[in-house]
C-alpha positions in Angstrom: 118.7 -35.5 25.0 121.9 -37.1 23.7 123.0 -40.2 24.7 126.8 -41.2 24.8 128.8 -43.9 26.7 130.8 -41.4 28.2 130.7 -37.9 28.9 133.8 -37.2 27.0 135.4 -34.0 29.2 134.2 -35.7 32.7 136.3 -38.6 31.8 139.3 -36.8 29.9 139.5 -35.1 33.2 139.2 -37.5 35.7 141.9 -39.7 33.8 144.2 -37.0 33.8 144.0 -36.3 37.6 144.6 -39.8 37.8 147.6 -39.6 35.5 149.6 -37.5 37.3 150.1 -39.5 40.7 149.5 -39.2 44.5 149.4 -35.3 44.4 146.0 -35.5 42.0 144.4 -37.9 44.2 144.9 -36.1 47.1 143.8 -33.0 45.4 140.5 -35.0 44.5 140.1 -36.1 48.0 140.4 -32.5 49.4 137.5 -31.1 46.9 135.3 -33.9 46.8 135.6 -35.0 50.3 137.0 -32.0 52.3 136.3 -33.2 56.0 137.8 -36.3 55.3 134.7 -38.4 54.8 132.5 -38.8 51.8 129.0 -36.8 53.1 126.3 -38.3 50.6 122.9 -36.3 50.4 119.7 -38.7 50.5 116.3 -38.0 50.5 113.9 -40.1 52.9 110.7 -41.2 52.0 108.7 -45.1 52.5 108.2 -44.6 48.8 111.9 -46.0 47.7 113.0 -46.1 43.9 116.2 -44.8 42.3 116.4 -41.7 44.4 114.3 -42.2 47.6 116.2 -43.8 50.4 114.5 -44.7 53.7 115.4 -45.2 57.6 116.4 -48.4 58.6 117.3 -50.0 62.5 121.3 -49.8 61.7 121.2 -46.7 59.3 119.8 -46.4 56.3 119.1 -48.0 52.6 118.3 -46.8 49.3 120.1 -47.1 45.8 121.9 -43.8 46.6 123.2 -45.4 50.5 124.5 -47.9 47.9 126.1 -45.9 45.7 127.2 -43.5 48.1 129.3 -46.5 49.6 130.7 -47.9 46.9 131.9 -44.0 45.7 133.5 -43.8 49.1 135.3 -46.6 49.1 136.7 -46.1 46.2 138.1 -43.0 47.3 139.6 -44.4 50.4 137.3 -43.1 52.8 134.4 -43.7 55.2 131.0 -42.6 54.3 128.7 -40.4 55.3 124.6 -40.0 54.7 123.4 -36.7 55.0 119.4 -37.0 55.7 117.0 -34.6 54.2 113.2 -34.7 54.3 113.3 -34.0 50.0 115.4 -33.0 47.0 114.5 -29.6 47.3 115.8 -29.4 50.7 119.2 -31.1 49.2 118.7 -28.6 46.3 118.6 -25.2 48.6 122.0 -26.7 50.8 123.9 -27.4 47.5 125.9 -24.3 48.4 126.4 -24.4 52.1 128.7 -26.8 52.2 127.3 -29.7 54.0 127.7 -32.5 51.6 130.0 -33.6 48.8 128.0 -35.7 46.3 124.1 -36.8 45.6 122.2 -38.6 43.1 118.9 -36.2 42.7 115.8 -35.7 39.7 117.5 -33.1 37.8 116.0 -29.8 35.8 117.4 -26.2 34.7 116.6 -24.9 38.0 118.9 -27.1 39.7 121.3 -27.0 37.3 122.4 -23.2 38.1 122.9 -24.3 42.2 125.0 -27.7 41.2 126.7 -30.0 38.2 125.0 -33.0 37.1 127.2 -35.7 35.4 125.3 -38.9 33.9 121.6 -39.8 33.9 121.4 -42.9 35.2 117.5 -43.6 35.4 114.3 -42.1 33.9 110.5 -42.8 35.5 107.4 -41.1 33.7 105.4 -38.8 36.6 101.9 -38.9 36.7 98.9 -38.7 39.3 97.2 -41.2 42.1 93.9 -39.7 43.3 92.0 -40.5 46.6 90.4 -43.5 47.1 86.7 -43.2 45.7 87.4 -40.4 43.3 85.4 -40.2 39.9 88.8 -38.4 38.5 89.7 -41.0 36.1 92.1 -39.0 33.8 93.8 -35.6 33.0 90.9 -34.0 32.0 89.3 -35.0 34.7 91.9 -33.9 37.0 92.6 -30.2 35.4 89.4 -28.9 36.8 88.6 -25.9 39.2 88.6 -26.8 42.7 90.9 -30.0 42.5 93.5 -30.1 44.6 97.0 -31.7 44.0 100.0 -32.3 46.2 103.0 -32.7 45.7 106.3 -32.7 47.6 107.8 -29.5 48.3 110.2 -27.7 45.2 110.9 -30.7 43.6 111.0 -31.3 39.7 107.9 -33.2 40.2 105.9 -30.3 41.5 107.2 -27.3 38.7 105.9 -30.5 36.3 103.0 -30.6 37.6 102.2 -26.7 37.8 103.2 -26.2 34.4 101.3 -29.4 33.5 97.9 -28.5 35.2 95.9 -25.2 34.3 93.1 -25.3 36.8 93.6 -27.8 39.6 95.8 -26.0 42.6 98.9 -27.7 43.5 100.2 -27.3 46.7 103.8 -28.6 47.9 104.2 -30.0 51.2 107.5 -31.3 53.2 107.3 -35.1 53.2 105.7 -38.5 51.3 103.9 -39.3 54.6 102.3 -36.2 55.2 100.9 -35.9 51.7 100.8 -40.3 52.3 98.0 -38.9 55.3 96.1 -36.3 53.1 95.5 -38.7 50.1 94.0 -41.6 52.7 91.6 -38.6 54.5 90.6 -37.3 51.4 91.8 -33.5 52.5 93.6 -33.9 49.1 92.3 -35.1 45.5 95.8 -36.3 44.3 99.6 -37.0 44.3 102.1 -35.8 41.6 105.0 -38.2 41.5 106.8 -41.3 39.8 104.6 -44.1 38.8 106.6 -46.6 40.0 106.2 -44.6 43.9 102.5 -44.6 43.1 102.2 -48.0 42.2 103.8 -49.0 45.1 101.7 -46.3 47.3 98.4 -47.8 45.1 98.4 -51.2 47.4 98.6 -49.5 50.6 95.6 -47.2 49.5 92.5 -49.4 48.6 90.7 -47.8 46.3 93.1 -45.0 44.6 93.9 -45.5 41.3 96.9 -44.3 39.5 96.1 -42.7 36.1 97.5 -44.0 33.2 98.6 -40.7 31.7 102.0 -39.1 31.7 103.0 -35.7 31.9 106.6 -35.5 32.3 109.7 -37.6 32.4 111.9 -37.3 35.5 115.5 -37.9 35.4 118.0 -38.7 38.1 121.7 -37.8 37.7 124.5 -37.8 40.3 125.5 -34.6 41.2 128.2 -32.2 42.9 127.9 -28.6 44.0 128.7 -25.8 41.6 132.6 -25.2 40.6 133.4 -28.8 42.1 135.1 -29.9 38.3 137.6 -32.6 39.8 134.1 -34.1 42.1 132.7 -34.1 39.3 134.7 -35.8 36.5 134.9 -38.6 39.5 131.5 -39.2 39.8 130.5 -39.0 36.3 133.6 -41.7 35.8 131.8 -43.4 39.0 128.4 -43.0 37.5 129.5 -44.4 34.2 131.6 -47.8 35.2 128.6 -48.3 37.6 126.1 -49.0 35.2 128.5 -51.0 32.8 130.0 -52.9 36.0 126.9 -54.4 37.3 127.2 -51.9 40.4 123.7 -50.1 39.5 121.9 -53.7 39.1 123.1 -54.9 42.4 122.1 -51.5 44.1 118.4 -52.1 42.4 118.3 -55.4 43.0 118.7 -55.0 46.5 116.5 -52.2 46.9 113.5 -54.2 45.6 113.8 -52.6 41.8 114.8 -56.2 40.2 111.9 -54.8 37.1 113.7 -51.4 37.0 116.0 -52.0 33.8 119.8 -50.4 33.5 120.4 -48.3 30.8 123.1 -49.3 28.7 124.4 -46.1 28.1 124.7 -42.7 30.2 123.1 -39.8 29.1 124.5 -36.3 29.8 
């Protein structure tokens, strides 16, 4: 993976649109935010971290409802959070046209249905098992007759069927219905951040949350497919953000004060 302060034709781009004058911005306005307002694709889950947002009374939070809003209003217009139950679900409406820009775990698979621009965070994926289970590591887990959720066609899951030969993984919809099946015991584990897990570890007595990695998730911000103008803008956005301080305030007021900012974007 290479690592550069900024993703050299994003920016190039984005500075020339800007060049050019009121026309440009216009132009930019029409592609990445076509009906007028910026429509931001977030995930909701309890489980929070850089790419989970949740439900609150007035709305919603989440370091992507951040970002979202300060994108927007850069741009000059209103916001707009477009709620989905998981990425996948974000993943399979990247061509339909229902929103303009997300922050979402990125893979190849994803990468043919929309454009990525920086990486702005990295978490290591691993396992919680049920409370009172002897499964204590990988080897332990990868056995016949295990069985492993995780949320439905996500980056986590294809990890964790690639990663595990034996144990079954099964995807389901939501954080809380797999949330449910850990705390009955109708499933042995969870495949997801280890951050999540930690967090999900004190509302489960007796889980444990294995110590093992098997795969390194990484969140960009993204824009559909053949969106080039969106997306020199948000990798610009993306970029500033995390030199600017506007990433640490989103974390910090998300409850991720420990999650450190990477000093430089990734591509």
């Amino acid at each position: 993976m290479s690592v550069q302060f900024v993703p050299a034709l994003a920016g190039i781009a984005f500075i020339a649109a800007m060049m050019v004058g009121p026309a440009s911005a216009d132009a930019l306005k029409d592609e990445i935010a076509p009906t007028g307002k910026l429509r931001v694709a977030i995930a909701i889950s309890p489980a929070g971290g850089a790419f989970w947002s949740t439900r609150t009374e007035s709305g919603y939070a989440g370091v992507p409802v951040d970002l979202g809003k300060e994108m927007a209003a850069q741009l000059g217009v209103p916001v707009e959070y477009v709620a989905f139950q998981n990425s996948g679900q974000i993943t399979d409406s990247a061509g339909k046209g229902n929103w303009d820009i997300t922050f979402l775990p990125k893979d190849p698979e994803r990468e043919t249905k929309m454009s990525f621009g920086p990486i702005y965070e990295v978490a290591d994926a691993t396992y919680i098992v049920k409370p009172g289970s002897p499964i204590t590591d990988f080897k332990s887990l990868d056995q016949a007759g295990i069985k492993v959720a995780a949320v439905n066609n996500t980056t986590t899951m294809r990890g964790a069927i690639a990663h595990l030969k034996n144990a079954k993984v099964t995807g389901y919809q939501t954080y809380d219905e797999i949330f449910g099946l850990l705390k009955n015991g109708d499933v042995d584990a969870f495949a997801l951040s280890r951050d999540q897990l930690n967090a999900m570890a004190k509302k489960l007595p007796g889980s444990r949350v294995l110590d093992e990695t098997f795969k390194q998730t990484v969140t960009a911000v993204a824009v559909p497919l053949n969106h080039p103008q969106s997306l020199a803008f948000a990798s610009k956005f993306m970029t500033d953000a995390i030199s600017n301080g506007t990433l640490r305030k989103a974390y910090d007021g998300n409850g991720l004060k420990d999650t450190p900012v990477r000093t430089a974007v990734s591509k």
